[in-house]
C-alpha positions as CSV (number, residue, x, y, z in Angstrom):
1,X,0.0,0.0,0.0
2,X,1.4,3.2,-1.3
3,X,0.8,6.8,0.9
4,X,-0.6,9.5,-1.3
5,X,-1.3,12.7,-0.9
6,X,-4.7,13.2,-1.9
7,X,-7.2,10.3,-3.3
8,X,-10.8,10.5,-5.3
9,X,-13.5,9.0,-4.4
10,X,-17.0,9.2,-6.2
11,X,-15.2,12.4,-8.2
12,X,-14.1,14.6,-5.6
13,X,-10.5,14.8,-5.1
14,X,-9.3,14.5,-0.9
15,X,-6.1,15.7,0.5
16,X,-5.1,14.9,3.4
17,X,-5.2,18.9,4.8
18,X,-9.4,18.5,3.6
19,X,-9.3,22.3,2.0
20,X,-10.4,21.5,-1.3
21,X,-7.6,22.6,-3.0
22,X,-7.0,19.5,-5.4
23,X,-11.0,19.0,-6.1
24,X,-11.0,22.9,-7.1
25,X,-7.8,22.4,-9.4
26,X,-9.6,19.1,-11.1
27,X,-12.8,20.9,-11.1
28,X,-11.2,23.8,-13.1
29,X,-9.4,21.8,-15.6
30,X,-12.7,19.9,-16.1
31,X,-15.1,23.0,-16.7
32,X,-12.0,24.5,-18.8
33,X,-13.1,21.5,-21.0
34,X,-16.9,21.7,-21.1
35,X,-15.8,25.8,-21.6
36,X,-14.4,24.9,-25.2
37,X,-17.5,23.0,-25.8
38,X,-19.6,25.7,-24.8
39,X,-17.0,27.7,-27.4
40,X,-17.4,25.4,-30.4
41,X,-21.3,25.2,-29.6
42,X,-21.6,29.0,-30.1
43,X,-19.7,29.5,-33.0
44,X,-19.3,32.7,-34.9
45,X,-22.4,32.6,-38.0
46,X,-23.5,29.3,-37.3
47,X,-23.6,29.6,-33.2
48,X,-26.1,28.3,-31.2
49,X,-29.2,30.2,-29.5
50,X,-27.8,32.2,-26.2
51,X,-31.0,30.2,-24.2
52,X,-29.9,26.7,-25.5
53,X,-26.2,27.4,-25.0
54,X,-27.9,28.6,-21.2
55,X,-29.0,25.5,-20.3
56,X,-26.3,23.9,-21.6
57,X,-24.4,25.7,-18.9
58,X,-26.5,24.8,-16.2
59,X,-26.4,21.5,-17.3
60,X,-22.8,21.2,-17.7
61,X,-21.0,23.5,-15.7
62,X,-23.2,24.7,-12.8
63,X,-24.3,21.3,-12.0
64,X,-20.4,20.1,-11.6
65,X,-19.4,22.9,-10.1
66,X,-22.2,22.3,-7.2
67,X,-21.7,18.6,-7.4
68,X,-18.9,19.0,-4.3
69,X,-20.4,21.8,-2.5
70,X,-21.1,20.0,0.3
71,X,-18.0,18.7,1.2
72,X,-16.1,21.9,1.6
73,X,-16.9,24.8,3.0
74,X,-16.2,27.1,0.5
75,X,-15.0,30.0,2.8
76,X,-11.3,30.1,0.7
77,X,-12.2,33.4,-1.1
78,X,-9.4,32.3,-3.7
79,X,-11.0,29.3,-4.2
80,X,-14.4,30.9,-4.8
81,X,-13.5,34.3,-6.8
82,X,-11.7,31.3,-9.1
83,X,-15.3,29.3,-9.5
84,X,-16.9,32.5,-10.4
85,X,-14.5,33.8,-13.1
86,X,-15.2,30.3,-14.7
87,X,-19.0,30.9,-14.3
88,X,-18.5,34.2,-15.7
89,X,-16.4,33.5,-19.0
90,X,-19.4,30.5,-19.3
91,X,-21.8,33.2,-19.0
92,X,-19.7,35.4,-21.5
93,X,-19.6,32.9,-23.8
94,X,-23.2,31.9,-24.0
95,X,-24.6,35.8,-24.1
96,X,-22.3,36.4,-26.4
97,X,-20.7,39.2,-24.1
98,X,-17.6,40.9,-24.4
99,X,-15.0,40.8,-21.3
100,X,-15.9,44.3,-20.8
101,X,-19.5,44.1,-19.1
102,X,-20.1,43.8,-15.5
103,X,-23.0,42.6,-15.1
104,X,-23.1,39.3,-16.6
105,X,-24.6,37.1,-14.0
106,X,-27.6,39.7,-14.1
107,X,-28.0,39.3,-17.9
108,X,-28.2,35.6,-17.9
109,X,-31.0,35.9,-15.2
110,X,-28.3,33.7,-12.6
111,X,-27.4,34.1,-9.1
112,X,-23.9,34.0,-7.7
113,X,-22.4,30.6,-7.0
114,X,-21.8,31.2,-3.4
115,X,-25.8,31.6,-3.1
116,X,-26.5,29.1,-5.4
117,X,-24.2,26.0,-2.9
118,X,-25.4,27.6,0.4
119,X,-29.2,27.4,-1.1
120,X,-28.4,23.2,-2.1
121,X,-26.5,22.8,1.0
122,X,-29.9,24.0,3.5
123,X,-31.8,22.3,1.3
124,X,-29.9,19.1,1.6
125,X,-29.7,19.6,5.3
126,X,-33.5,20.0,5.9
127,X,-34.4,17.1,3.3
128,X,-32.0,14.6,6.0
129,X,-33.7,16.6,9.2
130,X,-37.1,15.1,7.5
131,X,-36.4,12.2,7.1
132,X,-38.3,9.6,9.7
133,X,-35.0,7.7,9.9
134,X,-33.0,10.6,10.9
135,X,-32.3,10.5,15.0
């Protein structure tokens, strides 16, 4: 048995300080990759419909981005402002925005991603405390 540093297990990557830091590098490198779909799906004459490449993004990229927000507490600001420049160059992307506008998140009718994991992680929490199971 070899000691590692970090392992994965069901997709999210554990060190052995449990900061998140290695699940937000993978998770960065994996949205970088549905980003270039998101690229080649809008196109320049040909591009795709800014709602279709939207839910595209929330199926894609939000929903991996919130798949680990439960197992870290995402109070590393680093961590988080680097979650939202993804979501924001997604959001870019699919409005067909230039770099230049502020308010993109507004625009594409989403909320910040620190709202969104805190709203998933009550919910999760009162869906156990409702359980008959639960002590």
């Amino acid at each position: 048995v070899h000691s590692t540093d970090s392992c994965k297990f069901l997709g999210i990557s554990l060190d052995y300080r449990l900061n998140g830091n290695s699940y937000i590098r993978s998770l960065s490198a994996r949205c970088s990759k549905l980003l270039n779909i998101l690229n080649m799906l809008r196109g320049t004459w040909w591009g795709g419909a800014p709602s279709s490449l939207l839910t595209i993004y929330r199926a894609l990229i939000r929903d991996s981005m919130a798949y680990g927000c439960l197992t870290f507490p995402f109070n590393n600001h680093s961590s988080m402002r680097h979650l939202e420049s993804i979501q924001l160059q997604a959001l870019r992307t699919c409005l067909g925005l230039r770099k230049t506008t502020t308010n993109v998140v507004l625009e594409a009718g989403e909320g910040p991603l620190r709202f969104r994991f805190e709203l998933l992680t009550s919910k999760y929490i009162l869906k156990i405390f409702a359980l008959d199971s639960h002590p």
